[in-house]
C-alpha positions in Angstrom: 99.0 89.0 117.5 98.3 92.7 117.2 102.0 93.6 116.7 102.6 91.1 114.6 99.2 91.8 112.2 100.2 96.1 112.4 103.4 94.5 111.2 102.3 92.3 108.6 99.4 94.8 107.3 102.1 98.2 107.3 104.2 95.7 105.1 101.4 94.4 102.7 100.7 98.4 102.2 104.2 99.6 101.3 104.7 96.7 98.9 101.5 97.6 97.1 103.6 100.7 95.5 107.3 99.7 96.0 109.7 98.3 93.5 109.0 94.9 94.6 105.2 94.9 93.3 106.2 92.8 90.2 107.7 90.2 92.5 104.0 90.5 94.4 101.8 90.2 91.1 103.2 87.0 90.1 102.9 85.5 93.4 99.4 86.4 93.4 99.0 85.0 89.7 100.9 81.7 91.0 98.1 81.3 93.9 95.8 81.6 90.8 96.8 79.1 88.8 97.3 77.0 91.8 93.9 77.4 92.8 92.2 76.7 89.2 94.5 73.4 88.7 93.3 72.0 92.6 89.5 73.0 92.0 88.9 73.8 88.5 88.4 77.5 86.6 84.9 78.0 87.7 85.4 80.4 91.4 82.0 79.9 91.5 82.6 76.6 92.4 86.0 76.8 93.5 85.8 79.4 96.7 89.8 79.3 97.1 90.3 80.3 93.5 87.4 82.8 94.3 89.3 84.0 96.9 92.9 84.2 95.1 91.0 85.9 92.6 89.6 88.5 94.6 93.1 89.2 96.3 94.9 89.8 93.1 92.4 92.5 92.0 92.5 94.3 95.5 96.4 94.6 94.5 95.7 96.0 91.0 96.8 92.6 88.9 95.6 93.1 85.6 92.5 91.2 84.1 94.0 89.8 81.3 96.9 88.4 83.9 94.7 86.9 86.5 92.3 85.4 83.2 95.7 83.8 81.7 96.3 82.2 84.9 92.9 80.7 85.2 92.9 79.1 81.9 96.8 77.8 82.4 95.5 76.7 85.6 92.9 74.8 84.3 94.0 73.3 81.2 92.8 75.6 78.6 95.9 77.2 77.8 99.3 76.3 77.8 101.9 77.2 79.5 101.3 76.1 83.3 104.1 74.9 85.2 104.0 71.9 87.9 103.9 74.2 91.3 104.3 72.0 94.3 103.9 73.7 97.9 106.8 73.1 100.5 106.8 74.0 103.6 110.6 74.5 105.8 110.7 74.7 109.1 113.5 77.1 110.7 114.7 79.3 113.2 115.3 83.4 112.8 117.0 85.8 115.5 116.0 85.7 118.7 114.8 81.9 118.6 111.8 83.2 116.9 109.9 79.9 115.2 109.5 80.1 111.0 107.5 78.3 108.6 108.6 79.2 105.3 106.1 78.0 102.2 107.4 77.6 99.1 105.1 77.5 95.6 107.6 76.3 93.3 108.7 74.1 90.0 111.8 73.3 91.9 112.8 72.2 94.9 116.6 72.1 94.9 116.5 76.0 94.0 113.7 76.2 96.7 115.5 74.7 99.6 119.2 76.3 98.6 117.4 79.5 98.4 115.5 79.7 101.9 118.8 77.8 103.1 121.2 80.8 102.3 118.6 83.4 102.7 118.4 81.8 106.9 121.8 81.4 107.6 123.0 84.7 106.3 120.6 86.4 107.8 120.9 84.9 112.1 118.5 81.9 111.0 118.8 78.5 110.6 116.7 75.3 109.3 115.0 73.3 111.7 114.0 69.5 111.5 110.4 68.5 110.0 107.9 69.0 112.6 110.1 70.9 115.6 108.0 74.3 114.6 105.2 73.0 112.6 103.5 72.3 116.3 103.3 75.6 117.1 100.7 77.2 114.3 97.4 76.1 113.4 96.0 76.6 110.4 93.3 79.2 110.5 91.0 81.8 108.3 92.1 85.1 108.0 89.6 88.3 106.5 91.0 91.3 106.5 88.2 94.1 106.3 89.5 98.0 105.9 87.5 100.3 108.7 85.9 102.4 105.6 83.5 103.5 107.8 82.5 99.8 109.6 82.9 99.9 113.6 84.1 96.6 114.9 80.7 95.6 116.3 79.5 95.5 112.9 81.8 93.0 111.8 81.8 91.2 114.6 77.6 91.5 115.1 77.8 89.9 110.7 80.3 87.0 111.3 79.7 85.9 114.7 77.1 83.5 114.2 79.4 82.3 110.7 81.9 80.9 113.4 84.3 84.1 113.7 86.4 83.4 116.6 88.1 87.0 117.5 88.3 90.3 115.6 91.4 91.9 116.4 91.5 96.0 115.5 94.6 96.2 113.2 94.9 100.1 113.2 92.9 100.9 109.7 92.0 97.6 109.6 90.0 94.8 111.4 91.6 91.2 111.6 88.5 88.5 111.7 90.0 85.1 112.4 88.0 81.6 112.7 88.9 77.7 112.3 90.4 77.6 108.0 86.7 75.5 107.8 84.8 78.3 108.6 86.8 80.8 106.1 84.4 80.5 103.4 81.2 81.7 106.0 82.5 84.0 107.4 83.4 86.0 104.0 80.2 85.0 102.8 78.7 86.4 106.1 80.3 90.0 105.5 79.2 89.9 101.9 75.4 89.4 102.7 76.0 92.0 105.5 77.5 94.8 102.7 80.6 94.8 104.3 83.8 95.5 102.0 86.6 92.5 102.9 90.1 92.9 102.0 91.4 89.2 101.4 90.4 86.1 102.8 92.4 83.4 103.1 94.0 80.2 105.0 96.7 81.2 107.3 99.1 80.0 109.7 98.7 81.5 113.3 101.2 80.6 116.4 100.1 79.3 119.2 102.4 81.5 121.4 104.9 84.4 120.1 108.3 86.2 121.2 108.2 89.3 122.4 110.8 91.2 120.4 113.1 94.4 121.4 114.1 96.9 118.3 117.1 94.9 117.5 115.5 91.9 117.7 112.6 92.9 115.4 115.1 94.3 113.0 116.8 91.6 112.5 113.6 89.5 112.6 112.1 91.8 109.7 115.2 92.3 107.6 115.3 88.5 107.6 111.5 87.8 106.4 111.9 90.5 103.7 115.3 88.5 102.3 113.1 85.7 102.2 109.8 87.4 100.9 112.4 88.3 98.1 113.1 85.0 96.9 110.8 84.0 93.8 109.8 80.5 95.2 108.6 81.8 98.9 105.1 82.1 98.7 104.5 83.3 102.9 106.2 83.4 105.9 104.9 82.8 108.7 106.6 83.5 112.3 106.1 83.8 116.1 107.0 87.2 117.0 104.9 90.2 118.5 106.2 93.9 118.8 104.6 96.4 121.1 103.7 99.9 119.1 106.6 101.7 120.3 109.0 99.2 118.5 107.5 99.2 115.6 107.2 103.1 115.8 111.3 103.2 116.6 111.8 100.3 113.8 109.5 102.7 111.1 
C-alpha cells in the first residue's frame, strides 16, 4: 500500500493548488449533496455527511458552496440533480485491476466517458464482478504528522478497531473495517488529534508491482479519468517503490 498511498496523497496535494481545483470542489460539493439526500442535512446525525463536510473545508470549498449543497441535498432548495453511483470495472497497463465510481445524472455520458478515457489510454472494461473481488471496502483517516508520532495515533484508535497505520511520508494512513470509520475518527477527536479526511474506501486485496513505464502509463491513465466530470474515485491495484515514484516526479 505505501507506494500506492505516497502516490495517492503527493496527488491529492498538487491538485489542492492546480488548475484542476474547480473540477475537485464540485466533486466535493457532489459528495455533499449526496450525503444530505441519503441521511438528511443534520451531520450531526448524519456522520457521512459530517464527514463530506469536513473534507470539503480541509480543501478550502467555500461556506456558502458546501451550505447550498446541504440544503439542495436535503430538499430545502432547489436545484438538486438525481446522482446515482456507478461503479465499472476495467483493466489499465500492466494488467493493473480498476474500479472506476461514477456520481452522475447520466449514465450513457458516464460509461462512454470512462469507456474512451480506458481504451485510449492501454485500458479496457472488464465484466461486472471480474475486479470487484479484489478490494474490500474499508475506512480510511488520513491524519497530517503536525507534530503527532505514530504511537499516538495508533495508542488513540487502537481500541476504536484501527486495524494498521501505515506512515505515508507527512502523513499517517489509519485503516479499519468501513463499520468502524466513524470510531475511529471519533477516537482521534476525543484524543485532540487533527484528522485530515475520513472516509469509506476501496482497498485491494493484492497489488502490481509497477516499473517507471508501467506507473506512467498507470498514472497518466487515472488522471484522464480523474478528469472526467462524472468519476467520482478510482481505485487501483498497483504499488511503486520510492525510487519510481522519485524517477516518475
Amino acid at each position: 500500500m505505501s507506494g500506492h498511498s505516497k502516490w495517492a496523497t503527493t496527488k491529492h496535494k498538487k491538485a489542492v493548488i492546480d488548475a484542476k481545483r474547480g473540477k475537485m470542489f464540485a466533486k466535493l460539493i457532489k459528495n455533499v449533496e449526496v450525503a444530505a439526500r441519503t441521511g438528511g442535512g443534520d451531520p450531526a446525525g448524519n456522520p457521512t455527511l459530517y464527514d463530506a463536510i469536513q473534507k470539503a473545508k480541509k480543501n478550502s470549498v467555500p461556506n456558502d458552496n458546501i451550505d447550498r449543497a446541504v440544503k439542495r441535498g436535503s430538499g430545502l432548495e432547489a436545484g438538486g440533480a438525481d446522482w446515482q453511483t456507478i461503479m465499472y470495472e476495467g483493466y489499465g497497463p500492466n494488467g493493473v485491476a480498476m474500479l472506476i465510481e461514477c456520481l452522475t445524472d447520466n449514465r450513457n455520458r458516464a460509461a462512454t466517458e470512462v469507456r474512451t478515457a480506458l481504451t485510449r489510454n492501454g485500458g479496457s472494461l472488464a465484466d461486472a464482478g471480474s475486479v470487484s473481488y479484489m478490494f474490500s471496502r474499508k475506512g480510511v483517516v488520513i491524519v497530517p504528522k503536525a507534530g503527532t508520532s505514530e504511537d499516538d495515533v495508533m495508542m488513540a484508535v487502537l481500541d476504536a478497531g484501527a486495524e494498521e497505520v501505515n506512515d505515508l511520508g507527512e502523513a499517517y494512513e489509519v485503516i479499519s473495517e468501513a463499520t468502524d470509520l466513524i470510531a475511529v475518527r471519533t477516537a482521534l477527536q476525543d484524543a485532540g488529534i487533527e484528522y485530515e479526511s475520513a472516509e469509506s474506501s476501496l482497498i485491494p486485496s493484492m497489488n502490481v508491482q509497477l516499473d517507471e513505464d508501467g506507473a506512467r502509463k498507470v498514472f497518466k491513465l487515472i488522471d484522464v479519468l480523474e478528469d472526467c466530470d462524472d468519476v467520482q474515485n478510482v481505485y487501483a491495484n498497483f504499488d511503486v517503490s520510492d525510487e519510481v515514484m522519485a524517477a516518475v516526479g
